[in-house]
N, C-alpha and C positions, 0 to 999 in steps of 0.2 A: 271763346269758351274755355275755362279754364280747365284743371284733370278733372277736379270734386264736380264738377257739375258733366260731363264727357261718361263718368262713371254711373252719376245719376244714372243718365239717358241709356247707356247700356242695362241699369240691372231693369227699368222698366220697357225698353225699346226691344233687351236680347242684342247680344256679341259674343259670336264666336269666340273670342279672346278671355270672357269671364272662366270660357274652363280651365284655366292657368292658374285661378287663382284658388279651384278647388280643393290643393292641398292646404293650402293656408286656411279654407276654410273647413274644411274637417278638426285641426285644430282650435280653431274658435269653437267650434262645437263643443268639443271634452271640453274647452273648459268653461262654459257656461253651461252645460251639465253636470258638470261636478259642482260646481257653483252651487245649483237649485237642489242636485239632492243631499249636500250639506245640510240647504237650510230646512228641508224637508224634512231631514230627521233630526233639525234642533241643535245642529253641532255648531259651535265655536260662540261667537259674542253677538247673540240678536238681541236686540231692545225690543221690549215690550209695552209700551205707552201704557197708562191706567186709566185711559179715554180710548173710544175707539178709533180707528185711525182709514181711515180711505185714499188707495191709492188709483190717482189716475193717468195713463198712463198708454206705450204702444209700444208694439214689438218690431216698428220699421223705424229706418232711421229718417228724420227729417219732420217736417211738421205735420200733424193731424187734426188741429181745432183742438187742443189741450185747455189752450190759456182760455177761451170762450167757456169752457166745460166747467173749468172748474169757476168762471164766474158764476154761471146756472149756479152750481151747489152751493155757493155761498149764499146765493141770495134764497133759493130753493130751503137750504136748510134753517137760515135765521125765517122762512116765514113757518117753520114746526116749533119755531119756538127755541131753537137749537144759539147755544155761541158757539162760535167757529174760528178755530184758526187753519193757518196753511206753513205749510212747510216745503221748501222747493232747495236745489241743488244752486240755484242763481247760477245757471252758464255764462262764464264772461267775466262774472263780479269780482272787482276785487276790494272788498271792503276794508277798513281799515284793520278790524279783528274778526275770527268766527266764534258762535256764529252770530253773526248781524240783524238785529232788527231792520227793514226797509220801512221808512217814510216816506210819506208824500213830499217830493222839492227836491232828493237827494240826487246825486250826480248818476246817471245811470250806468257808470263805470262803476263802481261803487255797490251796486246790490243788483243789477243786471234787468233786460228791458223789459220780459217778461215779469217778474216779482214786480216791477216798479209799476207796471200798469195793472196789477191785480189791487195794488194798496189803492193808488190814485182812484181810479174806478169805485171801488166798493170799503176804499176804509175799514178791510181785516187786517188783526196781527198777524203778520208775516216773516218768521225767520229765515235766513238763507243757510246753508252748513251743506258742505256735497257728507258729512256724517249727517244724514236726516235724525239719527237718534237723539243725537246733543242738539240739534237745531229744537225738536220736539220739548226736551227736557228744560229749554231757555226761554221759550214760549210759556210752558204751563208755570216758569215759576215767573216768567211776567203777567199774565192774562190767565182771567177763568176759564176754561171749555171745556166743552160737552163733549166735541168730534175734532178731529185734528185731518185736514183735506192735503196728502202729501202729493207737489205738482213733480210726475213724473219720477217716479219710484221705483218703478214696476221691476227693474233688474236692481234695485238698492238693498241684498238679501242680509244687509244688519238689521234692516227691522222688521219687525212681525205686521200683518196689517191683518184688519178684518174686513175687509172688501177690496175687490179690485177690479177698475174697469178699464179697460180699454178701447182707444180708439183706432179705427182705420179711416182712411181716404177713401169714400168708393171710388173715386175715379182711377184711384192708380191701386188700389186694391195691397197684395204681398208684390207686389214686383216679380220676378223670376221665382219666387217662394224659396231663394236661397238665403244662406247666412254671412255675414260679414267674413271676408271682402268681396264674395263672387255674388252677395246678392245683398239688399237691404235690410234684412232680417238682424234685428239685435239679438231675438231666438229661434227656435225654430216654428213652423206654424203651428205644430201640435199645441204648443206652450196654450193657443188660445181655449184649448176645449180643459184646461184649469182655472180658469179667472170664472170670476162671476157674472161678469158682462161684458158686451162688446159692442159699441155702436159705429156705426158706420156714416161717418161726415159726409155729406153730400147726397144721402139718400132719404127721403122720407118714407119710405117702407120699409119694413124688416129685411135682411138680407140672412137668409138661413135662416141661424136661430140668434141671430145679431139684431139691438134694433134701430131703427132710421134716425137721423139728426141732421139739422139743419142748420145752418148760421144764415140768419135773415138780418139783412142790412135794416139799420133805425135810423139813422140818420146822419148829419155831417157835421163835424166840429173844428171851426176855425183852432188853429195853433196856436195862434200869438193872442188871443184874447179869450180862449174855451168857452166861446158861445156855442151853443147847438144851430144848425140849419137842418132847415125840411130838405128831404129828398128830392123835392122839387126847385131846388136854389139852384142847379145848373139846369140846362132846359135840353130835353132830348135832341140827340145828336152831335153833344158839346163834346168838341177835344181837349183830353187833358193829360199834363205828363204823369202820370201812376206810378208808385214807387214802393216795391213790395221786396224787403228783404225776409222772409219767411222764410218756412223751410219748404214747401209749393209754393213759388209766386202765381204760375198762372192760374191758381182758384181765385187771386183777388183778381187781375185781370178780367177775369171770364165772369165774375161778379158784375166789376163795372158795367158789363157788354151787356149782360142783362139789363140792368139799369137804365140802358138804351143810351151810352155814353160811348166816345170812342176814344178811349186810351191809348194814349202812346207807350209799350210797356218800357221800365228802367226796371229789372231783376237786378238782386245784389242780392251776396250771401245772407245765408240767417244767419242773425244777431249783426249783423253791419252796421259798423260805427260811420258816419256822415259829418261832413262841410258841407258850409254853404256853398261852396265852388264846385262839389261834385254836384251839385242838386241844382246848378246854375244852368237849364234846358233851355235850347234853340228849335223850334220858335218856342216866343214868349207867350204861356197857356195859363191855366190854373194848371196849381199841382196838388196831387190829391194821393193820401197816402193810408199803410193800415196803421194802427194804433199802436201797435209793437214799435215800429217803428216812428212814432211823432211823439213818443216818450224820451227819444234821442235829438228830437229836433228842436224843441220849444222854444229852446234856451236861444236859437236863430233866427227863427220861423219869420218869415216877413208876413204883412198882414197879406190876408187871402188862401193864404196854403191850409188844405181842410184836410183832415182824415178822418175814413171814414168810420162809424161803430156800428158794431154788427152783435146780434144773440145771437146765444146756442137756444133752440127751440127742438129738444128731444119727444119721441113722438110718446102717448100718449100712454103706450102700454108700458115705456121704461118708466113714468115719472110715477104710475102706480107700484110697480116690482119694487121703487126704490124707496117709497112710502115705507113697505111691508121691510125692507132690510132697516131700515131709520127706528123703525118701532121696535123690531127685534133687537139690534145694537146696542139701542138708548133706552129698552126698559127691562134689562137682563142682559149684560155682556156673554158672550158666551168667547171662548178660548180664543184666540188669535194664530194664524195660520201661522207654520214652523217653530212654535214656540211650547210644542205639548211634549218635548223632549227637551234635555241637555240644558245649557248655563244660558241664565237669564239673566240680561243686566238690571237693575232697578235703575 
């Protein structure tokens, strides 16, 4: 087990030893506080889109069901009738210039695995720029849109947004509820009783005044050929090697186990770059992986290696709230958060 992962397990497990790091993290503090009330009262260069703009997004570090999330609102928003683009940071990517359109084919060094499986999947314009403003600004003068979906923004305080949701993990919830390095926390918890919403991955009830989401597995898709299989193409009780570089692997794990499969798990960092030599398992099973991940693989994939696709399935009373913000947004913008003071960029 490496430090980064040693670290995880402390800020969710508790170690003694994190209090060491609480001077460090008081620093972090001021200055992601000062940060926010910058932008809170408007000061210095935030861009303001002339579309609405929604960010989604969390305030721990590692993965939450983001990229699922913002599939939902893609397809969610194109069925109001809405065009959509997305704008993401592409962690990893190095593209040749910023900011970068991502297409479907491109090298996933290149525009990074996340963005590259949001194109692939659902065919939106997708810019990559860790500046989301100029990513934005390259977008609207390639493509029409109505809404502009920015993947994981939430701390990006150059631009203005008019929504913001975030997600948490219920299983692993805030961790120690501290702030980087002595806890997981990108801000502090307060930060959540300012956003507009907060759903909770792994829960299908509301948690507080949070509410429930789900990622329901649909089915399995060979790598080397992208035919779809039914859920029923491995048969209960089947071992397979599972390969989850996420930022929780063991929610896909414990997926499979539902599924009635018994996985042998391979955890690897989030965003892991793969050979075929590291993915070469003894014994010889199926290998079965997430989709983040088999956007790095394809180009190898030997037949039979499946991954699997999963919805986001938010509960019932978010996808009405978020009707009534869609309508309010898109037929009457109203002001955009930190942007009602100070220098606005066009």
């Amino acid at each position: 087990m490496g430090l980064s992962d040693r670290l995880v397990r402390a800020w969710y497990a508790g170690h003694p030893a994190l209090a060491l790091l609480r001077p460090l993290e008081s620093l972090y503090r001021w200055v992601t506080d000062r940060r926010r009330a910058r932008f809170l009262a408007g000061e210095g260069d935030i861009y303001r889109a002339p579309v609405p703009v929604i960010v989604v997004g969390n305030i721990t570090v590692g993965g939450t069901g983001k990229t699922p999330m913002i599939l939902w609102l893609v397809e969610h928003c194109r069925s109001r009738g809405l065009r959509v683009g997305v704008v993401s940071r592409g962690y990893g990517a190095h593209p040749p210039t910023l900011p970068w359109r991502v297409e479907a084919g491109q090298p996933p060094e290149h525009c990074g695995d996340e963005p590259l499986l949001i194109v692939e999947r659902c065919a939106v314009p997708l810019f990559i720029d860790s500046d989301r403003g100029r990513a934005i600004r390259a977008l609207l003068t390639a493509e029409p849109v109505d809404l502009i979906l920015c993947d994981d923004g939430l701390q990006h305080y150059r631009l203005a947004r008019d929504l913001e949701l975030v997600l948490i993990d219920a299983a692993r919830g805030l961790g120690n509820g501290r702030c980087l390095p002595a806890g997981p926390l990108r801000e502090p918890p307060e930060r959540l009783r300012e956003v507009d919403a907060v759903l909770f991955n792994g829960s299908p009830e509301p948690v507080g005044e949070g509410y429930g989401l789900v990622l329901r597995p649909s089915d399995l898709v060979e790598l080397a050929t992208g035919h779809a299989l039914p859920l029923s193409h491995f048969p209960s009780g089947q071992r397979l090697h599972a390969v989850a570089g996420i930022g929780n692997p063991q929610r896909f794990f414990t997926t499979l186990e539902g599924l009635d499969w018994r996985p042998i798990a391979h955890p690897f960092a989030d965003h892991a770059r793969y050979t075929l030599e590291q993915l070469n398992f003894s014994p010889e099973l199926p290998v079965i992986m997430t989709e983040k991940d088999a956007v790095k693989c394809q180009a190898f994939a030997p037949p039979g290696w499946t991954y699997l696709r999963v919805q986001a399935c938010p509960s019932a009373a978010f996808v009405d709230w978020f009707d009534e913000q869609l309508s309010r947004l898109c037929n009457g913008r109203t002001d955009a958060k930190g942007c009602t003071h100070g220098h606005q960029t066009a």
